[in-house]
N, CA, C and O atoms as a GROMACS GRO file, in nm:
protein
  268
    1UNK      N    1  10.472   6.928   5.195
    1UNK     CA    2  10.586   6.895   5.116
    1UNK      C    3  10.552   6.773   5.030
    1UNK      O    4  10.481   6.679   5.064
    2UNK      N    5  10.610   6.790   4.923
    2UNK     CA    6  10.564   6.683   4.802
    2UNK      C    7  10.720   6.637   4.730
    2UNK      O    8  10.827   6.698   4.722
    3UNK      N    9  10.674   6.496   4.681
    3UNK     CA   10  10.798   6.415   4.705
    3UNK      C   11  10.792   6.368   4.556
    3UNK      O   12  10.687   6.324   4.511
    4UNK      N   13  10.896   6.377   4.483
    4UNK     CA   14  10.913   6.251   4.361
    4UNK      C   15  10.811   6.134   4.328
    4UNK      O   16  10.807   6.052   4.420
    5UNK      N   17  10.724   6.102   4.216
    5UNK     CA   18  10.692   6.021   4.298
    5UNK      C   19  10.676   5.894   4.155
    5UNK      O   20  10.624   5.952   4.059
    6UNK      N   21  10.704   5.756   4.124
    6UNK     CA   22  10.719   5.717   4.019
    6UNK      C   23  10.577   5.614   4.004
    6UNK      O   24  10.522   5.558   4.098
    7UNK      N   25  10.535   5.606   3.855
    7UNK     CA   26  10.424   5.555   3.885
    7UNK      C   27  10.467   5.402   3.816
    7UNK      O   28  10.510   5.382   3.702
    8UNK      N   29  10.452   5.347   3.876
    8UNK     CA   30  10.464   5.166   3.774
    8UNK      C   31  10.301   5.071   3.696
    8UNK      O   32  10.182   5.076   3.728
    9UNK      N   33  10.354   5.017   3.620
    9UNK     CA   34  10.261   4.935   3.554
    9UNK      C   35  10.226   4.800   3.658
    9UNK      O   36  10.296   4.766   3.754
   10UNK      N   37  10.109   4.740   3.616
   10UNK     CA   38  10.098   4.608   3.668
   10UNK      C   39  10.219   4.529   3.690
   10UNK      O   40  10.246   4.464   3.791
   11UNK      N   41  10.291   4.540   3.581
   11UNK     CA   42  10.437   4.463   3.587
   11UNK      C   43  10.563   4.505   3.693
   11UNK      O   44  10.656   4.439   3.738
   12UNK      N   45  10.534   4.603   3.706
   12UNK     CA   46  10.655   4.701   3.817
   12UNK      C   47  10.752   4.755   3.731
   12UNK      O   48  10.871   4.761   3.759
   13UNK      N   49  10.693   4.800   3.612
   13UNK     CA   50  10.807   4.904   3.526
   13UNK      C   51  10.714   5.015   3.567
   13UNK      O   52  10.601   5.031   3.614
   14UNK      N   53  10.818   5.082   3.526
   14UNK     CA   54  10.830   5.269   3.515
   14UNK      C   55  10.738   5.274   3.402
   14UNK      O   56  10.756   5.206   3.300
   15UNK      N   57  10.631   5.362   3.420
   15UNK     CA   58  10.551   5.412   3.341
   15UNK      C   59  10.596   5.594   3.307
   15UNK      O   60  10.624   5.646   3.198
   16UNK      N   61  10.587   5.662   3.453
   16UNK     CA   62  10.630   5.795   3.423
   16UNK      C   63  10.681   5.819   3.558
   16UNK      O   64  10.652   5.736   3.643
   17UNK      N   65  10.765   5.937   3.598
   17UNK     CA   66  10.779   5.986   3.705
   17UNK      C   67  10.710   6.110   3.770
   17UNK      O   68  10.742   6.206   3.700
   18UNK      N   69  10.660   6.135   3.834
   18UNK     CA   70  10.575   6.300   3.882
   18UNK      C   71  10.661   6.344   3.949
   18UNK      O   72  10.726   6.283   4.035
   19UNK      N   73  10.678   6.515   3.900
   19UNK     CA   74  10.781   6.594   3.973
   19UNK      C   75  10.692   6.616   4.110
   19UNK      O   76  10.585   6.558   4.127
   20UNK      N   77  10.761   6.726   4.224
   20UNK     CA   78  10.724   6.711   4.354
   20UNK      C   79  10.626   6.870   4.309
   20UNK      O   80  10.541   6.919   4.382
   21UNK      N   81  10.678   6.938   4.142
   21UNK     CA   82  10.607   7.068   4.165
   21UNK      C   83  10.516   7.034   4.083
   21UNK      O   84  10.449   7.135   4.065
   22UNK      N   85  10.472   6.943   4.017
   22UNK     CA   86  10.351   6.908   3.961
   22UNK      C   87  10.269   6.842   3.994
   22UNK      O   88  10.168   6.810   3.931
   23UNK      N   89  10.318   6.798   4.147
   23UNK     CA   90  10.184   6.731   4.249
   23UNK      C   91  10.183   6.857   4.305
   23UNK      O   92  10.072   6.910   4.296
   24UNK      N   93  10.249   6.911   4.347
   24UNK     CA   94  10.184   7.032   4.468
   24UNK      C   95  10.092   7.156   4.377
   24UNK      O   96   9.997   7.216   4.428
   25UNK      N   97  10.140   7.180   4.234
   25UNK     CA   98  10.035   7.242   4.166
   25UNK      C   99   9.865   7.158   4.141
   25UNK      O  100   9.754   7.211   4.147
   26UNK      N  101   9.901   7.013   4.112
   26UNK     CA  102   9.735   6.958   4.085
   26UNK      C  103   9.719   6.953   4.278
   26UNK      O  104   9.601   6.957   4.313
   27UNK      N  105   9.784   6.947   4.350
   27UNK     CA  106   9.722   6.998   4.496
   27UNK      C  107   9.630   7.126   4.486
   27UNK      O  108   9.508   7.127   4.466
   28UNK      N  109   9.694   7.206   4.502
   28UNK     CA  110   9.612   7.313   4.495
   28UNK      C  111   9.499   7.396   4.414
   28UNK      O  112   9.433   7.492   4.454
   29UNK      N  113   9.497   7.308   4.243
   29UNK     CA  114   9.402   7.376   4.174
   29UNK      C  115   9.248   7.283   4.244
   29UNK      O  116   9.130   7.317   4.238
   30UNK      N  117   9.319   7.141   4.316
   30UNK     CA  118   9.167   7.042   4.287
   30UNK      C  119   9.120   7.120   4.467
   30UNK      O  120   9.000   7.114   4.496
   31UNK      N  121   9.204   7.179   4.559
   31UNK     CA  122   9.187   7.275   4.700
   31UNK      C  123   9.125   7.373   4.637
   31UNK      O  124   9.017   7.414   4.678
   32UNK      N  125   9.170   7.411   4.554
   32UNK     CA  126   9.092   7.548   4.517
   32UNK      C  127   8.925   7.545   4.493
   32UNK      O  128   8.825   7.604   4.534
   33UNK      N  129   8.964   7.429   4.389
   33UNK     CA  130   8.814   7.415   4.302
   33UNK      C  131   8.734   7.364   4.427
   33UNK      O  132   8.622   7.415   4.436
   34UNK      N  133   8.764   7.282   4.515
   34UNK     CA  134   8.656   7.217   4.600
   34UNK      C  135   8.653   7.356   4.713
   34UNK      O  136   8.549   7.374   4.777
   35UNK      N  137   8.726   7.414   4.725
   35UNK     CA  138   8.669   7.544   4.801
   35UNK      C  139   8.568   7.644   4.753
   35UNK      O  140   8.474   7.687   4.818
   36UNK      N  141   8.610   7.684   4.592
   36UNK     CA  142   8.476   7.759   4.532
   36UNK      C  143   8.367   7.693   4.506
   36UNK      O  144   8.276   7.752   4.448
   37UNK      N  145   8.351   7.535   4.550
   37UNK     CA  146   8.245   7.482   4.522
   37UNK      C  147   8.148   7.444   4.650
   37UNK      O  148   8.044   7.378   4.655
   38UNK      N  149   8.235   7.523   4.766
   38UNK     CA  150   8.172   7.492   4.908
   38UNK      C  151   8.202   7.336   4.986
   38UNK      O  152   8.172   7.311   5.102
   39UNK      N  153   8.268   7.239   4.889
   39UNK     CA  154   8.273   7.122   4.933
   39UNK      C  155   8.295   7.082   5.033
   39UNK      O  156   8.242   6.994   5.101
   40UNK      N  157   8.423   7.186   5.055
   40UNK     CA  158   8.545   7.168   5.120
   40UNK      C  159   8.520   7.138   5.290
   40UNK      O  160   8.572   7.050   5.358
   41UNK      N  161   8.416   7.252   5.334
   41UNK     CA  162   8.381   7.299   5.472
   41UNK      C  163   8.248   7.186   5.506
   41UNK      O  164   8.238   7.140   5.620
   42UNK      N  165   8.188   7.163   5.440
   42UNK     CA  166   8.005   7.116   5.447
   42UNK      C  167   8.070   6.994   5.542
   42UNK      O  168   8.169   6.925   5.523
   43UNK      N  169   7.972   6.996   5.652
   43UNK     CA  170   7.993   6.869   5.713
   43UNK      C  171   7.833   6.779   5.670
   43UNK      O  172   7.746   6.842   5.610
   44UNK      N  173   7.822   6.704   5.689
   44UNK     CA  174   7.746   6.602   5.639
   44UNK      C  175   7.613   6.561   5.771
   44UNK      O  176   7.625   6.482   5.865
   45UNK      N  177   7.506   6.637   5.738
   45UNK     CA  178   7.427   6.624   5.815
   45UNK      C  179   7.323   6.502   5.855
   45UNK      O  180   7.282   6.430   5.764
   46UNK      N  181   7.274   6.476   6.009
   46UNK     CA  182   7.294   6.321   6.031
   46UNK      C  183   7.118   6.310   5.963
   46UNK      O  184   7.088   6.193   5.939
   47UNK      N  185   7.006   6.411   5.931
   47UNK     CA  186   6.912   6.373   5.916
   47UNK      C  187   6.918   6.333   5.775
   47UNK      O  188   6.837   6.246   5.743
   48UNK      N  189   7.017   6.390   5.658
   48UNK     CA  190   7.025   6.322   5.563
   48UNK      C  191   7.068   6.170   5.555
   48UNK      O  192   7.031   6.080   5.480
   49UNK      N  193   7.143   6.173   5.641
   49UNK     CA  194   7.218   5.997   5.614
   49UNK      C  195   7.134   5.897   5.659
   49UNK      O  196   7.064   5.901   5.761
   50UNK      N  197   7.145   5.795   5.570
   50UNK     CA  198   7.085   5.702   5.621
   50UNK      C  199   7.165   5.594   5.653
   50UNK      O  200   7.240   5.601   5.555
   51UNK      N  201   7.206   5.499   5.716
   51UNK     CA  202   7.285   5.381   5.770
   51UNK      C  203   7.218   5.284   5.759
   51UNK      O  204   7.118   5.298   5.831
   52UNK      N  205   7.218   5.182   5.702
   52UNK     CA  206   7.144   5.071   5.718
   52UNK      C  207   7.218   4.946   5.845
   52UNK      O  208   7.176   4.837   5.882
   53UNK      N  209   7.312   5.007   5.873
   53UNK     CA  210   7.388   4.931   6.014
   53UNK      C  211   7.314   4.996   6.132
   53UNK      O  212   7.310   4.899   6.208
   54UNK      N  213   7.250   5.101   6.202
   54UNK     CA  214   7.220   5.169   6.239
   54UNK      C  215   7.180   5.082   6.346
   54UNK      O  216   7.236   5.080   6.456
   55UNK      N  217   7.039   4.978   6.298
   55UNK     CA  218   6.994   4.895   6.360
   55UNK      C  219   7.067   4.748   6.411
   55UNK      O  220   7.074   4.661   6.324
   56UNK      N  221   7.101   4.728   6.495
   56UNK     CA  222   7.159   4.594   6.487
   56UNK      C  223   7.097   4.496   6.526
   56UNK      O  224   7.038   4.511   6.634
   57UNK      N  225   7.088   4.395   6.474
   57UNK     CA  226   7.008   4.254   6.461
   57UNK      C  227   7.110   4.195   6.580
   57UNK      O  228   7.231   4.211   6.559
   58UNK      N  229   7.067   4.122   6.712
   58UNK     CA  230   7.129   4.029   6.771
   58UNK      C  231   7.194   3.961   6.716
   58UNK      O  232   7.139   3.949   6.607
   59UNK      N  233   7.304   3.887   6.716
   59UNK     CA  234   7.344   3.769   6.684
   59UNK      C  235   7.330   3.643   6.723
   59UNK      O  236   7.325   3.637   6.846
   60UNK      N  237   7.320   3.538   6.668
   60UNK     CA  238   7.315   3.388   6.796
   60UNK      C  239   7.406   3.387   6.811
   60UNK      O  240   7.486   3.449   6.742
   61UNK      N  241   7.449   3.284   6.956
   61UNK     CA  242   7.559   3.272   7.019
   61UNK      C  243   7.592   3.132   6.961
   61UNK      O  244   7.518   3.039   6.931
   62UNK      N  245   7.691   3.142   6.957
   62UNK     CA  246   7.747   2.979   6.882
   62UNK      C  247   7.837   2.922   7.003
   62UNK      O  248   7.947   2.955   7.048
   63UNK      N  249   7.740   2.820   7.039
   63UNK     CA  250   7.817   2.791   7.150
   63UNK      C  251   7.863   2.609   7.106
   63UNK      O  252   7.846   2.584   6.986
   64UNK      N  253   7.911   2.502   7.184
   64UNK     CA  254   7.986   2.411   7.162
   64UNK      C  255   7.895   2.300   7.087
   64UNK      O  256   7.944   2.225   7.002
   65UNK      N  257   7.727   2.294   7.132
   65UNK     CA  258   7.603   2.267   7.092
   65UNK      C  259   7.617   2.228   6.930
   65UNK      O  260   7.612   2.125   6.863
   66UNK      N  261   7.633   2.344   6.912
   66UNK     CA  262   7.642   2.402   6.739
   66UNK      C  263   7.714   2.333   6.641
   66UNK      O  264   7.672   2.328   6.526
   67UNK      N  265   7.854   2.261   6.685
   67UNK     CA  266   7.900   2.183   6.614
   67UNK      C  267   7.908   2.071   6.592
   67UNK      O  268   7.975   2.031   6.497
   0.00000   0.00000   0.00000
């Protein structure tokens, strides 16, 4: 379900309003398109990714010493 929805400027005026059937139509053409494009399903495989957090470096302990 899709709701009214109003868009404002930096200032907090009304720029335009979006009906609830012209979000639920750009819903479904950008569902559609990412379905004929396979997007949709692909889960993201771990030998591609790389993480550079992966590894974690110890931290020092900051203890009362320190200050």
């Amino acid at each position: 379900m899709f709701y009214e929805t109003k868009v404002l400027d930096a200032y907090g005026k009304l720029k335009k309003i979006v009906s609830a059937e012209e979000l639920q139509s750009r819903h479904w053409e950008i569902f559609k398109s990412m379905e004929e494009n396979g997007s949709l399903f692909k889960k993201n495989s771990l030998k591609n990714q790389t993480n550079k957090n992966s590894k974690k470096i110890p931290s020092k302990n900051v203890g009362e010493d320190d200050y």
